[in-house]
N, CA, C and O atoms as a Tinker XYZ file with bonds, in Angstrom:
   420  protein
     1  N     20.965000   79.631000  114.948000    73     2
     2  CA    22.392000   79.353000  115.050000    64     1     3
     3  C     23.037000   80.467000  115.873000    63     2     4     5
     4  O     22.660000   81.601000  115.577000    81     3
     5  N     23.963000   80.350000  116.877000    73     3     6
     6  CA    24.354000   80.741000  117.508000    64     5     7
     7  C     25.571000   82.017000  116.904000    63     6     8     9
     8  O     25.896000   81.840000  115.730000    81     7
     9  N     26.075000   82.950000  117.447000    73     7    10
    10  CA    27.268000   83.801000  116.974000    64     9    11
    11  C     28.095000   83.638000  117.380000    63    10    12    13
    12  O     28.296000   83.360000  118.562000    81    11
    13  N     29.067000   83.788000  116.298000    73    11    14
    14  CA    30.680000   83.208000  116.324000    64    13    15
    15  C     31.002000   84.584000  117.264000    63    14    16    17
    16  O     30.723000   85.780000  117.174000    81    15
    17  N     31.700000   83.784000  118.153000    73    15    18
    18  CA    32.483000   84.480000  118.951000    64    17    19
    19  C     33.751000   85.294000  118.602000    63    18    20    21
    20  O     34.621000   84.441000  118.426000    81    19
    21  N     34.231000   86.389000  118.435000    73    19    22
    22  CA    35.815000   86.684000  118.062000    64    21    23
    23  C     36.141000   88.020000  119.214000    63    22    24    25
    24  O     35.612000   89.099000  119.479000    81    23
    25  N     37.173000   87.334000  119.633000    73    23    26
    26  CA    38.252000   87.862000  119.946000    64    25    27
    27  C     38.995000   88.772000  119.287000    63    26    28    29
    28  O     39.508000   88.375000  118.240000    81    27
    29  N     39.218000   90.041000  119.662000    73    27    30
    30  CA    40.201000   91.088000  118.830000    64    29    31
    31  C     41.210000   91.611000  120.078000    63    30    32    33
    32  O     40.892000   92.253000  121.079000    81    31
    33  N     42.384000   91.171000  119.717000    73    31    34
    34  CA    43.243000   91.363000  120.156000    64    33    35
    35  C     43.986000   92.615000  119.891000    63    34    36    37
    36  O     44.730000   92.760000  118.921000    81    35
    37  N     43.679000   93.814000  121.096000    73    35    38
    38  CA    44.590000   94.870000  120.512000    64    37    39
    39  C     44.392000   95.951000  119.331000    63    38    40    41
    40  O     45.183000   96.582000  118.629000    81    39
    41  N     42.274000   95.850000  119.469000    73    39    42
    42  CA    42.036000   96.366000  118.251000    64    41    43
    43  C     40.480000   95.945000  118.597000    63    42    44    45
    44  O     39.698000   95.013000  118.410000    81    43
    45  N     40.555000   97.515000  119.358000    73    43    46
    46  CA    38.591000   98.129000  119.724000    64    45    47
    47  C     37.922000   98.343000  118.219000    63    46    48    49
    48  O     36.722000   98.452000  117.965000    81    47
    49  N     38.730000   98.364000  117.550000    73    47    50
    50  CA    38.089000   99.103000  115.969000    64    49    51
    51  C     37.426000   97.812000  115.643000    63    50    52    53
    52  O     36.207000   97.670000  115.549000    81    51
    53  N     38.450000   96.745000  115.454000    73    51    54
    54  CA    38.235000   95.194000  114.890000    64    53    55
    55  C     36.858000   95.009000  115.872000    63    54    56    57
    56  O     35.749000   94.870000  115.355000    81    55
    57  N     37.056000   95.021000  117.371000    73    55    58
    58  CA    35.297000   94.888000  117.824000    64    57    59
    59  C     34.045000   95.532000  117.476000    63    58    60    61
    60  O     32.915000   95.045000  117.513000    81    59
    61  N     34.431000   96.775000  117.109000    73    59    62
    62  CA    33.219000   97.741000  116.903000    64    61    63
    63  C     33.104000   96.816000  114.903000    63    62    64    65
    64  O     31.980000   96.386000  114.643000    81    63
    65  N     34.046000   96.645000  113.930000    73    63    66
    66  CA    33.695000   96.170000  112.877000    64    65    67
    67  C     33.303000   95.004000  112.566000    63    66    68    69
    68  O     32.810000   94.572000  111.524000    81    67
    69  N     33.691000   94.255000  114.062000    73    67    70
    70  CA    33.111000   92.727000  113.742000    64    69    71
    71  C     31.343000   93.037000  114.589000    63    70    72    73
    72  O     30.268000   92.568000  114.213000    81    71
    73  N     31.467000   93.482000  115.161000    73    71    74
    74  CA    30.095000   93.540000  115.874000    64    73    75
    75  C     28.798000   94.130000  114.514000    63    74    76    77
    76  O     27.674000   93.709000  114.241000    81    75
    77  N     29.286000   94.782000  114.178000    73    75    78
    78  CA    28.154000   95.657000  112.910000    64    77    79
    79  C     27.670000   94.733000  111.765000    63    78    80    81
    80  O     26.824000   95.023000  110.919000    81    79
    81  N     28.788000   92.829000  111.962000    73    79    82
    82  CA    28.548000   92.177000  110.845000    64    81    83
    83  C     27.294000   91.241000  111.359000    63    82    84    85
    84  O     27.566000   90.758000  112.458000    81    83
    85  N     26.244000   90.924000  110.966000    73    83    86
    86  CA    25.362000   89.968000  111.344000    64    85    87
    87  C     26.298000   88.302000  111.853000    63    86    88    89
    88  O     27.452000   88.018000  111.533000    81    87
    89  N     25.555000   87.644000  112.508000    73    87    90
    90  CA    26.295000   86.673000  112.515000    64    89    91
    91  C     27.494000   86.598000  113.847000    63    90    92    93
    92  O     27.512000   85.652000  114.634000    81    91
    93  N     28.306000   87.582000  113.911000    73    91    94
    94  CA    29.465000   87.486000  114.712000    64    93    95
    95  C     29.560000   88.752000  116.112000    63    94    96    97
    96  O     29.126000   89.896000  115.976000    81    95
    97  N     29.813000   88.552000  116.610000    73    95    98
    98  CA    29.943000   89.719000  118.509000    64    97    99
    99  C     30.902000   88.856000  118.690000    63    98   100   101
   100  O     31.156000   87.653000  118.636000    81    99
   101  N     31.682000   90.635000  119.092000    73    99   102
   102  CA    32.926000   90.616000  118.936000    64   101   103
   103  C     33.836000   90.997000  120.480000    63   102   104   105
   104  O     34.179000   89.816000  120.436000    81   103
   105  N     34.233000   91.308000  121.222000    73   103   106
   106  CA    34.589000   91.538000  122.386000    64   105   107
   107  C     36.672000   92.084000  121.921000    63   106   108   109
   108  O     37.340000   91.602000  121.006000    81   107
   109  N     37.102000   93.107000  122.885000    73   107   110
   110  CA    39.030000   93.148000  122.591000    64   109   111
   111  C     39.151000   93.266000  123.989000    63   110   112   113
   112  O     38.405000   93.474000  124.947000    81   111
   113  N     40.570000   93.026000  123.739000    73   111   114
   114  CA    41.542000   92.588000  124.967000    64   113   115
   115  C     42.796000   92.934000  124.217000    63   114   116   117
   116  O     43.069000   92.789000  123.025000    81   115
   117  N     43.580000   93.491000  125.345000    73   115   118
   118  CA    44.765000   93.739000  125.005000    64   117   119
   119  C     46.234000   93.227000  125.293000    63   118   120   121
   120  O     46.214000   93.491000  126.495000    81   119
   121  N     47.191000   92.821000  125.140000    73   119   122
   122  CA    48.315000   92.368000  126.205000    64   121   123
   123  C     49.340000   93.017000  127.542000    63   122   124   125
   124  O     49.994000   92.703000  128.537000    81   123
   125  N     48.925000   94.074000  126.742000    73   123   126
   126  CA    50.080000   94.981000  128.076000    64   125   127
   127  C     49.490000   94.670000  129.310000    63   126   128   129
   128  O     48.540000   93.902000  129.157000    81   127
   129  N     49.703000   94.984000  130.485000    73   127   130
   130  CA    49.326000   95.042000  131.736000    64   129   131
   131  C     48.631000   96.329000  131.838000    63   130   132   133
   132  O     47.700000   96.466000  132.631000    81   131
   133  N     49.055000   97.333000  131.036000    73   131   134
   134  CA    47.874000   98.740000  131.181000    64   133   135
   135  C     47.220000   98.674000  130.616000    63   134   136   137
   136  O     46.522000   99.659000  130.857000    81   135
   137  N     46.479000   97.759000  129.302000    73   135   138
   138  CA    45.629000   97.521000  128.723000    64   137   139
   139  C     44.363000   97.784000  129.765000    63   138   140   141
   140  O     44.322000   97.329000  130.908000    81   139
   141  N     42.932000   98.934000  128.906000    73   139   142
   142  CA    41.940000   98.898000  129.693000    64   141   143
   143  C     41.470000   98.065000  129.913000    63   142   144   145
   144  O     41.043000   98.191000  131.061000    81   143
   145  N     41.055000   96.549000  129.274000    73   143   146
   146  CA    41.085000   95.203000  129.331000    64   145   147
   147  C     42.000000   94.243000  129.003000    63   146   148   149
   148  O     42.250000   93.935000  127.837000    81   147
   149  N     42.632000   93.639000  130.184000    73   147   150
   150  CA    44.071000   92.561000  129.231000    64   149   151
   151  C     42.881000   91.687000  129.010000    63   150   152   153
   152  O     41.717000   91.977000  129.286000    81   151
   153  N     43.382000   90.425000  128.404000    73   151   154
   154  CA    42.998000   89.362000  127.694000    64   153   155
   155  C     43.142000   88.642000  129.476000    63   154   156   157
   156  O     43.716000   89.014000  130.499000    81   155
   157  N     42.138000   87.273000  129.041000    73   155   158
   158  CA    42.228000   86.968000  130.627000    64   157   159
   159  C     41.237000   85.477000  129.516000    63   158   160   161
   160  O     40.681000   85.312000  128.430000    81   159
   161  N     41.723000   84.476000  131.261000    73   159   162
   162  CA    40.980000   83.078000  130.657000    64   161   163
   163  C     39.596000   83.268000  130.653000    63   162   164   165
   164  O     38.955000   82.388000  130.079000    81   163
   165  N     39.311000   83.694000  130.880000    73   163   166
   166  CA    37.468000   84.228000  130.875000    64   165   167
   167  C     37.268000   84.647000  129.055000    63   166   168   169
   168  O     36.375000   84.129000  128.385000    81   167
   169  N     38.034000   85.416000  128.613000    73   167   170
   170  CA    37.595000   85.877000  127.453000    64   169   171
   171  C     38.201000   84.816000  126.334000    63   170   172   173
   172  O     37.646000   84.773000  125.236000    81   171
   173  N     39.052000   84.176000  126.538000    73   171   174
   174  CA    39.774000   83.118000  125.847000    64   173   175
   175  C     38.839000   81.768000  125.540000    63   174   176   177
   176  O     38.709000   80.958000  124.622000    81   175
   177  N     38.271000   82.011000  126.850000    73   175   178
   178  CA    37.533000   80.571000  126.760000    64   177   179
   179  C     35.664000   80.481000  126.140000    63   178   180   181
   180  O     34.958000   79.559000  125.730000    81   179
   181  N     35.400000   82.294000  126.416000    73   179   182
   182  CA    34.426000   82.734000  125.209000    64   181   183
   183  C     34.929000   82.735000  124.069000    63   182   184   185
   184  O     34.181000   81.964000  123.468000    81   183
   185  N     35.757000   83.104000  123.290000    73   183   186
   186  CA    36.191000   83.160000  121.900000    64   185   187
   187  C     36.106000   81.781000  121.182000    63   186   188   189
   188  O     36.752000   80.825000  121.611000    81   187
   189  N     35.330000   81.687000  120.120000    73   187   190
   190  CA    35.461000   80.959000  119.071000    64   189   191
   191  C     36.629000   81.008000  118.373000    63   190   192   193
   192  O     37.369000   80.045000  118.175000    81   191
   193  N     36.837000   82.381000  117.915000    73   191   194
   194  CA    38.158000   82.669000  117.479000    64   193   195
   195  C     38.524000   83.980000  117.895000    63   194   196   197
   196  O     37.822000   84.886000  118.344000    81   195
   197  N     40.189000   83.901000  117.585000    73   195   198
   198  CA    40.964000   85.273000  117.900000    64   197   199
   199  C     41.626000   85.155000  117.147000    63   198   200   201
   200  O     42.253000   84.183000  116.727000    81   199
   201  N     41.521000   86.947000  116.660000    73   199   202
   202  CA    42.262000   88.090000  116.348000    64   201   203
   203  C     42.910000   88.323000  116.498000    63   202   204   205
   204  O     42.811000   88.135000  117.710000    81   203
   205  N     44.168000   88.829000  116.351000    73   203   206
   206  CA    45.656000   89.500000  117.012000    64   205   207
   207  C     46.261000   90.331000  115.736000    63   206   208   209
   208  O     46.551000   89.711000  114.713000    81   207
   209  N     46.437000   91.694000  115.816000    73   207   210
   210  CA    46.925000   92.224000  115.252000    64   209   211
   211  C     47.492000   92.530000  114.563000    63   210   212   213
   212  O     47.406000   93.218000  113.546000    81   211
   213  N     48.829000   91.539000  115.553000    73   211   214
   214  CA    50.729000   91.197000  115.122000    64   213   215
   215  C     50.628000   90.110000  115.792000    63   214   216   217
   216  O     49.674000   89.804000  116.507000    81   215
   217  N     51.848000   89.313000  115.544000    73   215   218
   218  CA    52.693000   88.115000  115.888000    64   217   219
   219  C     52.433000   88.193000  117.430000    63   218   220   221
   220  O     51.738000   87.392000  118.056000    81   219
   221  N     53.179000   89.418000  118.021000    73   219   222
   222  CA    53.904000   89.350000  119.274000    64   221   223
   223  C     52.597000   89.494000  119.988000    63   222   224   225
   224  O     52.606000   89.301000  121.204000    81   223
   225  N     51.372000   89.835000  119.340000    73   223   226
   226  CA    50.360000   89.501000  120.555000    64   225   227
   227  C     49.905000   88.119000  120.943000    63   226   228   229
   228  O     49.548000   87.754000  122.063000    81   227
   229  N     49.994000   87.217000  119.539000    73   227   230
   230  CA    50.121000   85.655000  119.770000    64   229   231
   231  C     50.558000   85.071000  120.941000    63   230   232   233
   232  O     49.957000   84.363000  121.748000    81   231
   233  N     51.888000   85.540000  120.908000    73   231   234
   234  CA    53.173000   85.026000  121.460000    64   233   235
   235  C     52.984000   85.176000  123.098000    63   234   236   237
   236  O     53.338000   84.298000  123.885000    81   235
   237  N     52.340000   86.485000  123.506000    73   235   238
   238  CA    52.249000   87.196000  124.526000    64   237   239
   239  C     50.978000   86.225000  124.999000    63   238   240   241
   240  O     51.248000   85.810000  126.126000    81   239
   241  N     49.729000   85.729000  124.561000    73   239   242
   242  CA    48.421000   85.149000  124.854000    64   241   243
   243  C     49.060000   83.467000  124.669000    63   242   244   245
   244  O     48.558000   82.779000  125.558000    81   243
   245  N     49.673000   82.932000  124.092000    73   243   246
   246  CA    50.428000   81.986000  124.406000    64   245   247
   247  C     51.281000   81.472000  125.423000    63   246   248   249
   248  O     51.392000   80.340000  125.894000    81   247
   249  N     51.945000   82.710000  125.695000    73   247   250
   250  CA    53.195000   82.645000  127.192000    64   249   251
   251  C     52.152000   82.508000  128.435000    63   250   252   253
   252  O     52.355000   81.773000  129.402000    81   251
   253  N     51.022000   83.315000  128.262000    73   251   254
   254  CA    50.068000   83.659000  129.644000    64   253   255
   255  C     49.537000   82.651000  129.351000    63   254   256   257
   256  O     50.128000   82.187000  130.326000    81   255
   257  N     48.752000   81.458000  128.797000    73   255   258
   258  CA    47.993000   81.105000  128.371000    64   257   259
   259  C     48.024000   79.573000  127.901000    63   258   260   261
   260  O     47.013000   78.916000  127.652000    81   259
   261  N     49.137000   79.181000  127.832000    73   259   262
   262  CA    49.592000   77.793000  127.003000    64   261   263
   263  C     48.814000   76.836000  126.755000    63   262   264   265
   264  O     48.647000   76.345000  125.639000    81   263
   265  N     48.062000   76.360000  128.180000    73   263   266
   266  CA    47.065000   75.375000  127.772000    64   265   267
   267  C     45.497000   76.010000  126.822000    63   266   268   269
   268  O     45.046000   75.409000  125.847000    81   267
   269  N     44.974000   77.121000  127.309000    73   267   270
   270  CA    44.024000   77.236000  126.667000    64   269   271
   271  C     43.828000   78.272000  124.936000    63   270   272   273
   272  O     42.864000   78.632000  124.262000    81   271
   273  N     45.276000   78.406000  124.831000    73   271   274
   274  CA    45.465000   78.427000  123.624000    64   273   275
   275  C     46.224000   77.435000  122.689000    63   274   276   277
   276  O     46.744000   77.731000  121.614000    81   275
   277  N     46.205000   76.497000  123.142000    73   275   278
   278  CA    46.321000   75.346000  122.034000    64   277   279
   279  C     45.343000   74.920000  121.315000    63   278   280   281
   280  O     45.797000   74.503000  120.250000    81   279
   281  N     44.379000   74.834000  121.363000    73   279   282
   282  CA    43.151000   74.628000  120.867000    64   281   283
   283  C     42.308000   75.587000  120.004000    63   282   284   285
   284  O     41.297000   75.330000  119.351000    81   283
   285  N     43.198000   77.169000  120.209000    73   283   286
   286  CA    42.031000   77.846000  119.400000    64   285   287
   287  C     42.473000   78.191000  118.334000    63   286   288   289
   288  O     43.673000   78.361000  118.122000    81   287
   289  N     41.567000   78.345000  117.499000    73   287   290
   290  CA    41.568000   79.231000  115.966000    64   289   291
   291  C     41.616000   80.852000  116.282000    63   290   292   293
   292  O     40.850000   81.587000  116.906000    81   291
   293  N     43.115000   81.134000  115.427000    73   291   294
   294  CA    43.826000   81.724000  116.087000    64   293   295
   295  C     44.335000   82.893000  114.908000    63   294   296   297
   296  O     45.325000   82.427000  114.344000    81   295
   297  N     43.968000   84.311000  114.332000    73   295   298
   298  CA    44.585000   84.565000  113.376000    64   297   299
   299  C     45.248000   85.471000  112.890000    63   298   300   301
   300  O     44.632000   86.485000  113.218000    81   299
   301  N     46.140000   85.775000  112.296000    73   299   302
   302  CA    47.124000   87.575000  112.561000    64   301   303
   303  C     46.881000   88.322000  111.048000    63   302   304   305
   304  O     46.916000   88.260000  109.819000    81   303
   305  N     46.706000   88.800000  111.830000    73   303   306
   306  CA    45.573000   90.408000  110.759000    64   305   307
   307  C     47.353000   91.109000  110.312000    63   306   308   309
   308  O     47.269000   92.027000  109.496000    81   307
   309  N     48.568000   90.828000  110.676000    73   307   310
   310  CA    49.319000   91.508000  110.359000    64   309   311
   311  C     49.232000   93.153000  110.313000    63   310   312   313
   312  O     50.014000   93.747000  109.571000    81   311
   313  N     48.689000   93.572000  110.766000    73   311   314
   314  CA    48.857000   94.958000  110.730000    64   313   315
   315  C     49.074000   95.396000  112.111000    63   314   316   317
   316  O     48.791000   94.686000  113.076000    81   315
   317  N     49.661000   96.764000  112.215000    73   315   318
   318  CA    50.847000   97.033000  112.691000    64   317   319
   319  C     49.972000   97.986000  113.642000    63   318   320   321
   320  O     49.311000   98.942000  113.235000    81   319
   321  N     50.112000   97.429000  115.416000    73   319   322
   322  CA    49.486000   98.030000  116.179000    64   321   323
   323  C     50.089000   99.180000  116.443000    63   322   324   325
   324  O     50.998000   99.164000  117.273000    81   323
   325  N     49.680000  100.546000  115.734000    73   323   326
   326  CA    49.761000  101.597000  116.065000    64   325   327
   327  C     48.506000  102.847000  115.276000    63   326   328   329
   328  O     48.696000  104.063000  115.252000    81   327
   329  N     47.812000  102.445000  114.952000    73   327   330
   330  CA    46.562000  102.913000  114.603000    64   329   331
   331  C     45.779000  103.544000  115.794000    63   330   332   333
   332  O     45.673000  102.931000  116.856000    81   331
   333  N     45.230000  104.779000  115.605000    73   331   334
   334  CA    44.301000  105.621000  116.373000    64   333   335
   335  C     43.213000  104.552000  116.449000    63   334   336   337
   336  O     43.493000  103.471000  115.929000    81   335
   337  N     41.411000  104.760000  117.304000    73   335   338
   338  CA    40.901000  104.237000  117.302000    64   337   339
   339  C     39.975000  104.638000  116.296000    63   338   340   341
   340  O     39.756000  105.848000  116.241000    81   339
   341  N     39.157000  103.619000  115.179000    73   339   342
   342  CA    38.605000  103.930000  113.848000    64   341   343
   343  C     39.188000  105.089000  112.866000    63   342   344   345
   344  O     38.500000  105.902000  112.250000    81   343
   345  N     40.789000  104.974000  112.852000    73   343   346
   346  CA    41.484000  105.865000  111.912000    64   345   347
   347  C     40.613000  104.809000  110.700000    63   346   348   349
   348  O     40.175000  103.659000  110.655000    81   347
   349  N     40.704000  106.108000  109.741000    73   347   350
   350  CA    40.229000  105.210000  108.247000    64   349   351
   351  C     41.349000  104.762000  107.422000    63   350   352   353
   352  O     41.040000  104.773000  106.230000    81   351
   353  N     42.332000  104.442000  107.607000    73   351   354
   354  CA    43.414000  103.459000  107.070000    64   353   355
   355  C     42.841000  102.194000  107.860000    63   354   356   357
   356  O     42.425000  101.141000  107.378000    81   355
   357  N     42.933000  102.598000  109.281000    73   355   358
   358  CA    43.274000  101.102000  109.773000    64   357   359
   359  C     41.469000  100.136000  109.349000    63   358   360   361
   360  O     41.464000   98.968000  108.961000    81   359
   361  N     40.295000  100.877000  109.529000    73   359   362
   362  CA    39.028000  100.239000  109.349000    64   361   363
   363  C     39.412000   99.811000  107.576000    63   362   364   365
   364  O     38.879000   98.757000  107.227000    81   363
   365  N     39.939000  100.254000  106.897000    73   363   366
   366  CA    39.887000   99.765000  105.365000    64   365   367
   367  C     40.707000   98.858000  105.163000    63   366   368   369
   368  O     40.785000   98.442000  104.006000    81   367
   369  N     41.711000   98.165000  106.364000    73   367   370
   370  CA    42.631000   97.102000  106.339000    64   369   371
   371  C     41.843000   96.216000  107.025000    63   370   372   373
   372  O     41.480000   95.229000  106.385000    81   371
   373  N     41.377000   96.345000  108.513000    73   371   374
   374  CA    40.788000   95.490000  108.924000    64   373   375
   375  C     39.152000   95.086000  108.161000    63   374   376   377
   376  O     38.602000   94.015000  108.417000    81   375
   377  N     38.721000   95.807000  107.505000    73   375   378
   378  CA    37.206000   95.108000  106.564000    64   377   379
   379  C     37.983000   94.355000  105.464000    63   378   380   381
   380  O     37.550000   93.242000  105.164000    81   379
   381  N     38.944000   94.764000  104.902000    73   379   382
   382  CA    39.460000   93.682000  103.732000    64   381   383
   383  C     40.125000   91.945000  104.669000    63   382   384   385
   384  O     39.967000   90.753000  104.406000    81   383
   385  N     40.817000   92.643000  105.707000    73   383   386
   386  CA    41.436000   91.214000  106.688000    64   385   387
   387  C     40.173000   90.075000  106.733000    63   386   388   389
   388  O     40.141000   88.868000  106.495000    81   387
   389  N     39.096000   91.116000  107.180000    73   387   390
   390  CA    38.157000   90.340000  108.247000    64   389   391
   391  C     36.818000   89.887000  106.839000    63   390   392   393
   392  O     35.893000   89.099000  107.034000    81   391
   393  N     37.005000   90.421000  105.880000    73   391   394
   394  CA    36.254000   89.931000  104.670000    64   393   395
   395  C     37.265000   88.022000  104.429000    63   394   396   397
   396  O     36.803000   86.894000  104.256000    81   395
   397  N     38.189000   88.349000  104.503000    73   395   398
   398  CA    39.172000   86.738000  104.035000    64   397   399
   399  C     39.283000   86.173000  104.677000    63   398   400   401
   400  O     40.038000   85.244000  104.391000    81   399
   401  N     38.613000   86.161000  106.265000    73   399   402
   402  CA    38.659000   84.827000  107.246000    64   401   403
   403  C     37.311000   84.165000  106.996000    63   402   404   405
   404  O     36.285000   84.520000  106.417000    81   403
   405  N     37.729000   82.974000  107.707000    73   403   406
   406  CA    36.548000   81.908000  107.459000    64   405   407
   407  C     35.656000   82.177000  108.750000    63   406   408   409
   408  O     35.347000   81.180000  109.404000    81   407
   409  N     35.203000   83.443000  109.191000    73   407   410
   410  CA    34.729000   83.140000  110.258000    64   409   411
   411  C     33.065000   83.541000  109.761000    63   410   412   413
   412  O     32.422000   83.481000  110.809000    81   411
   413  N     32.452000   83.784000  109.024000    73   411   414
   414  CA    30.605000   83.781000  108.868000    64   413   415
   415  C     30.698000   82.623000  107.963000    63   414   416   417
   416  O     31.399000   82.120000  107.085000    81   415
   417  N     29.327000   82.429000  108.830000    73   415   418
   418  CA    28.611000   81.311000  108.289000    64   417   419
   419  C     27.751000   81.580000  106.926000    63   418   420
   420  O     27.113000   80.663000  106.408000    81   419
């Protein structure tokens, strides 16, 4: 069986924690325009599912994006993009987030 694809929007940590889980490889993208990787139809159209942080990254991959985000499974981790990269607050929010999605098989 193949690995679920996810998208992490705005959250290298969420890739490095989804990647370590059997089952799922994980890839991030970001929205700003200085993002070291923005989000782009290439990575949209790999994703099984996406990640997003906050709301407004939705909103932002929606505006760029309209047609090929209608279709995806799509989900907001609610937490608040301003976390260092693997601060240990933010990895102990995102393993509890990413424990309550339906994404392993």
């Amino acid at each position: 069986m193949p690995n679920t694809k996810v998208l992490a929007v705005c959250s290298p940590t969420a890739e490095r924690l989804i990647n370590e889980r059997p089952g799922l490889e994980a890839r991030s993208a970001g929205t700003e325009p200085s993002a070291r990787i923005r989000g782009n139809e290439k990575l949209i159209v790999w994703a099984d599912i996406i990640l997003v942080m906050e709301r407004r990254h939705l909103r932002r991959l929606k505006d760029r994006f309209p047609d090929l985000m209608s279709d995806k499974t799509v989900h907001s981790l609610a937490i608040p993009d301003d976390y260092r990269y693997m601060d240990k607050e933010l990895v102990d929010l995102l393993n509890a987030r990413i424990d309550e999605l339906p994404t392993q098989s």
